[in-house]
Structures are given as structure tokens and as C-alpha cells.
C-alpha positions in Angstrom: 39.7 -10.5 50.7 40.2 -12.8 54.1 38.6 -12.7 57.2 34.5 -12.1 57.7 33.0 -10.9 54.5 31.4 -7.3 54.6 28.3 -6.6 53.3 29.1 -3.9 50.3 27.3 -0.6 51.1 25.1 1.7 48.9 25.4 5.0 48.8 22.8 7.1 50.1 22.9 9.6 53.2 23.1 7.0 55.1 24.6 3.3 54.3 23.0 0.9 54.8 23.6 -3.3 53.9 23.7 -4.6 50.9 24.6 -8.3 49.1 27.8 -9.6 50.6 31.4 -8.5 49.0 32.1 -11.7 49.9 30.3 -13.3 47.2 32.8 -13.5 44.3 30.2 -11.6 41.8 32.2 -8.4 43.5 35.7 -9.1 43.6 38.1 -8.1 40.8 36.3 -7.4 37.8 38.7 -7.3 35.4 36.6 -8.4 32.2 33.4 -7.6 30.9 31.5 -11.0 31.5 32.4 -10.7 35.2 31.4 -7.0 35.1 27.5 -8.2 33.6 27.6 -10.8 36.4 27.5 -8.3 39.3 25.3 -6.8 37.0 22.6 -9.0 36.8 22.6 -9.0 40.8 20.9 -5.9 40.5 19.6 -5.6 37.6 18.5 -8.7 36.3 14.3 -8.9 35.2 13.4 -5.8 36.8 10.4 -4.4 35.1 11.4 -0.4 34.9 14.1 0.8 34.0 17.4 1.3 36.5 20.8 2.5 36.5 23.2 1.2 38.4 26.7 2.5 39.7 29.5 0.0 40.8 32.7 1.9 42.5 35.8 0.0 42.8 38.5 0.2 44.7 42.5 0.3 43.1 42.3 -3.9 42.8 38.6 -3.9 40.8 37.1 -4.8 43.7 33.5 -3.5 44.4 33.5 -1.1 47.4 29.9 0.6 47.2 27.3 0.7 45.0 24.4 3.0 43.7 21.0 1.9 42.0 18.8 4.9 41.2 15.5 3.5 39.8 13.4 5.0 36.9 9.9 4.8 34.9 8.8 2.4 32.3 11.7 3.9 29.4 14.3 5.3 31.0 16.5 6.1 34.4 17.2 9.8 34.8 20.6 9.8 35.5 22.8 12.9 36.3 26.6 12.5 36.0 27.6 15.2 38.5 25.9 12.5 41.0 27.5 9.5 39.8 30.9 11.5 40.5 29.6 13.0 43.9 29.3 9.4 44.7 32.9 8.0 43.5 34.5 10.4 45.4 32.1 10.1 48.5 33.1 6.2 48.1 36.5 7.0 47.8 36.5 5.1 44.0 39.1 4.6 42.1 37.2 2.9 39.0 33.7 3.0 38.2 31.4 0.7 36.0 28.3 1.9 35.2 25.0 -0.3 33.5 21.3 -0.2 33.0 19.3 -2.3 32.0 16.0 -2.4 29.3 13.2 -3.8 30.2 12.8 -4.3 26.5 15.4 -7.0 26.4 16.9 -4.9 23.3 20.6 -4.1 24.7 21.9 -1.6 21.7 22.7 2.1 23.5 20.4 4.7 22.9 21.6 8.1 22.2 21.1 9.4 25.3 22.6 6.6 26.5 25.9 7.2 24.7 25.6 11.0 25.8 25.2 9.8 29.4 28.6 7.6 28.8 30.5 10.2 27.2 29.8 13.0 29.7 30.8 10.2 32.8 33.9 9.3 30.8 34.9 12.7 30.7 34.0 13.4 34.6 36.5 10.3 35.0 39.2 11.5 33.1 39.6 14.8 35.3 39.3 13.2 38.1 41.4 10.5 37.4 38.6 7.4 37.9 39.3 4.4 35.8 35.8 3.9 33.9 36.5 0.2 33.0 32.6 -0.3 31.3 29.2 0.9 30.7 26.9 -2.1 30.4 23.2 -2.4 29.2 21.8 -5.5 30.5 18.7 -7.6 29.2 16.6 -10.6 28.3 15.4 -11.9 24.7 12.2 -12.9 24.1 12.8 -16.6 25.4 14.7 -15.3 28.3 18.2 -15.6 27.1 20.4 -13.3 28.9 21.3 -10.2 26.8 24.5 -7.8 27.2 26.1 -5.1 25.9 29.7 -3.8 26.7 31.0 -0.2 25.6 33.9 -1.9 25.7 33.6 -5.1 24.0 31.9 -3.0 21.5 34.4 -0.5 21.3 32.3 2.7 21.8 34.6 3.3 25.0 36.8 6.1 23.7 38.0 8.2 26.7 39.2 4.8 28.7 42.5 5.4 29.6 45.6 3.3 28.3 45.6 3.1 32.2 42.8 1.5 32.9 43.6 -1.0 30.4 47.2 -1.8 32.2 45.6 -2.5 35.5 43.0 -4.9 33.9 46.2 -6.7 32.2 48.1 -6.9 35.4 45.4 -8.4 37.3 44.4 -10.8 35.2 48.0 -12.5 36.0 46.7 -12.5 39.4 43.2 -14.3 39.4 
């Protein structure tokens, strides 16, 4: 990105400022630790439950953003919005994450439902999900994260998706 940094939008009926796509947290995420870093910008100790939406352009790259917030146990979450919103944002990839106020990271089933109907949405509409991240804290406040994909539980990533991540890593 050169020139003035932008602030990255969210997407509501309105946009409306948000942190800085300047700030290196949003460019090119290309790898799941980078992924949990932006993350964590949003995400990190927040005492309910959120969900969090991070649409990225062609080169990873975050473009826009959406954080719908929920109760003490979970984040309702419907995936006909998520999509509404990726093409609204003109996405081309999409990372979703949550986090637990528990600190325990390990997907709930509804979690993995949530993941698998998204992934689905993706494929027909031909949106790279590149991860679905639960973020949180241990009990002595080390940072805690779980990756769909580091964890394999991504089935219905493309072999796409996976070819763009490899040719950009030869770029950072």
C-alpha cells in the first residue's frame, strides 16, 4: 500500500472509521499467526462473546471489516449476512473468528456448523475462506488460538486458496 494510509471501514449502512489499514496487522495475511494478530485487534479480552468478519481483497489485504457482538456464551451469527457483506465489500477472501470469553479456544459444534455453512456460501460464490479463528486467554493470560486450518477442520478451502497464500508468501 503507498501513499496516506486509509482507515479500513466496517460494514454497516453506513461506514464509518475504523483502525488504520495502514497498520501492518491488515496487510497480506497469508498465515494463520498473522490472521490471530488482526484478530486480537478486535477481539482480544472482551468480556462477551463476538464474532468478527475480515474481507480481503485479491492480495489478502484487509478491505472492511464486520464485528457483530453477542451475550455472555455465544455470538448469533447468520451466514447469509456474512456473505451479504463480502459481496457488499466487494471480497474476494474472507476470514472469520470469535473469540471465548472462557479462554478455552476448542470449536463448539455450533461453531463448526457456523464454519461449514460459510465455507459452503464461499465456494458458490467463489470467496477464498483462508481461516476461522477462535481467539482466547488462559488462566494466566497467555494468548490462546485456534486455527481451522492449522487444525485441519477446514475441508471446503479450495486448492485455490491455498495457491494464492503460496504465491504471496514469495512476496513478503
Amino acid at each position: 500500500m503507498t501513499g496516506k494510509p486509509v482507515a479500513l471501514r466496517e460494514l454497516v449502512a453506513t461506514y464509518r472509521a475504523g483502525p488504520s489499514a495502514g497498520d501492518v496487522r491488515f496487510r497480506r495475511i497469508v498465515r494463520p499467526e498473522l490472521a490471530a494478530a488482526a484478530a486480537r485487534v478486535f477481539l482480544d479480552n472482551l468480556a462477551d462473546e463476538h464474532h468478527l468478519c475480515l474481507y480481503l481483497s485479491a492480495r489478502y489485504d484487509v478491505i472492511c471489516y464486520r464485528l457483530r457482538a453477542g451475550g455472555a456464551t455465544c455470538a448469533y451469527v447468520d451466514a447469509r449476512s456474512v456473505m451479504r457483506d463480502a459481496l457488499l465489500g466487494s471480497a474476494q477472501g474472507l476470514i472469520t473468528a470469535h473469540n471465548h470469553p472462557s479462554g478455552e479456544v476448542e470449536p463448539s459444534d455450533e461453531d463448526r456448523s457456523l464454519r461449514s455453512t460459510i465455507a459452503a456460501f464461499c465456494e458458490v460464490m467463489n470467496i477464498d475462506y483462508v481461516d476461522d479463528l477462535i481467539i482466547g486467554r488462559s488462566p494466566t493470560g497467555e494468548p490462546r488460538v485456534y486455527s481451522a486450518i492449522e487444525s485441519r477442520e477446514m475441508p471446503h478451502v479450495k486448492e485455490k486458496a491455498a495457491a494464492v497464500v503460496r504465491g504471496l508468501r514469495g512476496t513478503l
